[in-house]
C-alpha positions, 0 to 999 in steps of 0.5 A: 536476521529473520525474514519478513513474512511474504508470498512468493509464488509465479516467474518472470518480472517481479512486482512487489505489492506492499499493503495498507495499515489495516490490511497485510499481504493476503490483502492482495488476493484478488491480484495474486493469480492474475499476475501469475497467469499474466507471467510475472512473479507475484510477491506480497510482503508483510510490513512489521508486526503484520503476519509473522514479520516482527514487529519493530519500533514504528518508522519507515526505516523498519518498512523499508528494511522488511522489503530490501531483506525479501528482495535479498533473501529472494536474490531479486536485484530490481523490481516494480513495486505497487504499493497500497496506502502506506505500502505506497508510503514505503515504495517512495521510501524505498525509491529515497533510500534505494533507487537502484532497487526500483524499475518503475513504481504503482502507488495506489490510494495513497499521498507524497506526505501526510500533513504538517510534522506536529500539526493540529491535523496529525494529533487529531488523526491519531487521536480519533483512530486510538480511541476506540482502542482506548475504550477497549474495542478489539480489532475484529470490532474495530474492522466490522465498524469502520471497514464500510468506511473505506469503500465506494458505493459499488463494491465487488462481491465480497469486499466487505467480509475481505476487508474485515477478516484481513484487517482482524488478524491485525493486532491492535498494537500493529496497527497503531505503531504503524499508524504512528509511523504514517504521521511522520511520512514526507516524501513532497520535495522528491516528487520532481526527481522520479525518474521511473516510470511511475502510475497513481490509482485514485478511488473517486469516492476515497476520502483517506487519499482524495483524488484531487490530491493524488492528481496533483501528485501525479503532475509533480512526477515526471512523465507519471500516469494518473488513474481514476476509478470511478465508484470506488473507495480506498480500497481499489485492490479489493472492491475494485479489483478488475479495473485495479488489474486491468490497469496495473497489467497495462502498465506492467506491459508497457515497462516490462513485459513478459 
């Protein structure tokens, strides 16, 4: 069985970062050194059909199955996991099906669910992210049109031009598989029983994972630790990036220091 495609680089602690729909493990750039410097081992895997990993049927079973095998293949037995829209998808998912695996958890931009199963709401999502490509518009076109989209007011210096150049090398028929695989998440009955200490990053002006929901999330987690950014969007990692670090250091020093 081939391994998923993953950036292993530093020593200490492992944190795991699993990335977004539009996004892969080089979307995780601005996070790579500071947690190597920081001493802590940096891994970035890719999810199926992004990068080199293989692409699969759309569900989070293949996700998970991608992470748990670099984990196995790297001999790393627990880690703390960050994960990024449906990367933050796939950690609780992994938290379900291998809760021996999880020292603690970050969930970023990111939901418990998405919506009701079969609802209006799904249809009309996929529906309006298909359609471009129905009418024959390449994933670079599709990034350099609806990356502004996912951003704040105050971006980093250079987050537009990442955000494009990582979700173009995405194909197409990834991105909606993995687009698919997101309507069927719903992960709301085990927010209760999370017993690792747990942070959720909202972006203030982030209208795929709204803050007021991920608060709300976050007061169903035990003990769990909400985070707002202010002037930022959906992709806090990247034009964010300094409050982003700054924060989830913080909580790696308080679960695991070096």
């Amino acid at each position: 069985m081939s391994v998923a495609s993953h950036i292993d680089e530093g020593s200490g602690p492992a944190v795991v970062f699993l990335h977004g729909v539009g996004s892969g493990k080089e979307g995780f750039s601005r996070q790579r050194l500071t947690l190597v410097e920081a001493g802590y081992r940096f891994i970035a895997v890719d999810a199926p059909g992004f990068g080199e990993t293989l692409a699969s049927d759309a569900g989070f079973e293949a996700h998970v199955g991608a992470v748990i095998g670099v984990l196995d293949h790297l001999g790393i037995e627990r880690a703390i996991f960050v994960g990024h829209s449906l990367g933050g998808m796939t950690v609780q998912e992994i938290f379900a099906k291998h809760r021996e695996r999880v020292l603690a958890m970050v969930l970023s931009a990111t939901s418990p669910a998405f919506g009701k199963p079969g609802g209006d709401f799904q249809r009309e999502f996929i529906a309006a992210r298909l359609k471009p490509f129905e009418q024959g518009m390449t994933m670079p076109q599709f990034a350099a049109s609806f990356a502004e989209k996912l951003i704040g007011p105050s971006p980093e210096e250079g987050t537009l031009s990442e955000i494009i150049d990582v979700m173009s090398a995405v194909p197409v028929e990834s991105y909606i598989a993995a687009m698919r695989t997101i309507t069927t998440f719903d992960r709301r009955e085990q927010l209760g029983a999370v017993d690792v200490p747990t942070l959720l990053i909202a972006g203030s002006h982030d209208t795929n994972s709204p803050a007021p929901m991920m608060e709300k999330m976050a007061s169903k987690i035990p003990h769990a630790h909400f985070i707002l950014l202010d002037q930022t969007g959906h992709m806090a990692p990247i034009e964010n990036s300094r409050q982003f670090n700054h924060h989830v250091l913080e909580f790696l020093g308080a679960v695991s220091p070096c």
